[in-house]
N, C-alpha and C positions, 0 to 999 in steps of 0.2 A: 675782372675782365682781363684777359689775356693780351699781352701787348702783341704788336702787329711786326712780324720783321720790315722793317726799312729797306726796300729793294732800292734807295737813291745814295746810298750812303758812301761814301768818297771814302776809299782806305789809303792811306802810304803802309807801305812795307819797307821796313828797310834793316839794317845791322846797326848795332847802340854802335855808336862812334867815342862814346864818352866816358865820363867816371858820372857827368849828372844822368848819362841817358840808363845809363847801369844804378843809380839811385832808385832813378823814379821806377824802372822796372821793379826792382826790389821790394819797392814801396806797394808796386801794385800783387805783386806776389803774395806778401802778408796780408793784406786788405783782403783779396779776393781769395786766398787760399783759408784763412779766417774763417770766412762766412759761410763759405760751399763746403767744406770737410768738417761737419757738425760732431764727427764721430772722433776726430782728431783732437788728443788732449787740448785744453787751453795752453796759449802757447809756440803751441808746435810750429806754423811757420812763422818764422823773421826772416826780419830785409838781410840778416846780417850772411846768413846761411845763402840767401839768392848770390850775394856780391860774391862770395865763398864758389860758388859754382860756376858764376859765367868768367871765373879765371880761368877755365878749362873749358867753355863752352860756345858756341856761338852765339849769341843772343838776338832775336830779330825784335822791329815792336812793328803794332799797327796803329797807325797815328791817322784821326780824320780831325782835320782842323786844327793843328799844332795838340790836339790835345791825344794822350794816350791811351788808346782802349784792351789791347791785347799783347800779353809776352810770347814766344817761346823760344824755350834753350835748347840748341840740340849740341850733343858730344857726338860733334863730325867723325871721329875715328868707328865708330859702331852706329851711326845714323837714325841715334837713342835720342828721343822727344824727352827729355830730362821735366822739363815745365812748361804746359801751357795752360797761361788763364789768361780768363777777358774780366774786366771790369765787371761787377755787378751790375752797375747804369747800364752797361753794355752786353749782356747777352745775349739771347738768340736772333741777334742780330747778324750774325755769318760771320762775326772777324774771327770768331775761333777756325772755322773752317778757311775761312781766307789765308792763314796762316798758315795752315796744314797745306794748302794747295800751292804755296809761294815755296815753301821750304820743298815739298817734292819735287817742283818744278826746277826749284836750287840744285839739288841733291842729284838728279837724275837716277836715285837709288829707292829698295824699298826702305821704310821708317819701322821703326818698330816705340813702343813704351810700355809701362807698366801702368796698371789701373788700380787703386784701390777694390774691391769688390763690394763694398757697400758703397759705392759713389756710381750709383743706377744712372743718375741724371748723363755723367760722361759715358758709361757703357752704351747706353742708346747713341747720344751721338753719335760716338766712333762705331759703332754696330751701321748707322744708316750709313755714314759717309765709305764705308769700302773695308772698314777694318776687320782683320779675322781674329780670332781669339787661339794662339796658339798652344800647342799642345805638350809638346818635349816635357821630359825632367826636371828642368830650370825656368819653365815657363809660369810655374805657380808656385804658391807658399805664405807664409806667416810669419809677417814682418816683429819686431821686439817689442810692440804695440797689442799682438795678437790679431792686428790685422791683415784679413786674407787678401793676395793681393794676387792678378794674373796679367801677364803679357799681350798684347797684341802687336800685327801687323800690317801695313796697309805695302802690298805689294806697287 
């Protein structure tokens, strides 16, 4: 049976303040990137690689009830969604789009990221939420994995 999105659900948004709020991100990065990137060697994400990027990133989380359900890091200089995930428990529950919708609202700018191409479940997302699939030279290509990966924009 399909779970039910929770239209009651209490989000905070806010910027990691911490080196623990920067852990537990981390933490949910490998967890939740683990699980959803089935195609991704074993492996592939660590906390240790997250802590590595939100030295150069902004980091938000979305937190209902002191507890943590959703990251993303954006590299302010080029308004690049570097990583967004939510918690497993916590999917199609909106706080990935919450996030998206917090940080453009932040930003005043358009966002752009990169998508795996076998990771369909986020392509629909970002396809329903506004996102376009952009086209240029540097938009697409085949990461050292051999995996195909393309760009989008959400103006």
């Amino acid at each position: 049976m399909a779970r039910p999105v929770c239209s009651t659900l209490t989000l905070t948004i806010r910027k990691a303040r911490s080196a623990a709020d920067i852990a537990d991100a981390a933490a949910l990065y490998e967890r939740s990137g683990s699980e959803a990137f089935t195609w991704r060697p074993k492996g592939y994400f660590k906390a240790e690689d997250f802590v590595q990027f939100a030295g150069e990133e902004d980091v938000w989380l979305a937190l209902a009830s002191g507890a943590l359900l959703g990251i993303l890091s954006l590299f302010e200089p080029e308004n690049f969604i570097h990583c967004l995930y939510v918690d497993p428990n916590a999917q199609r529950l909106g706080v990935g789009r919450a996030l998206v919708d917090y940080v453009r609202r932040e930003t005043g700018c358009p966002l752009t990221l990169k998508l795996d191409v076998p990771n369909r479940r986020a392509i629909a997302f970002y396809e329903a939420t506004g996102w376009k699939r952009m086209t240029g030279p540097d938009d697409y290509g085949t990461d050292v994995y051999g995996i195909d990966w393309a760009r989008y924009r959400l103006d």
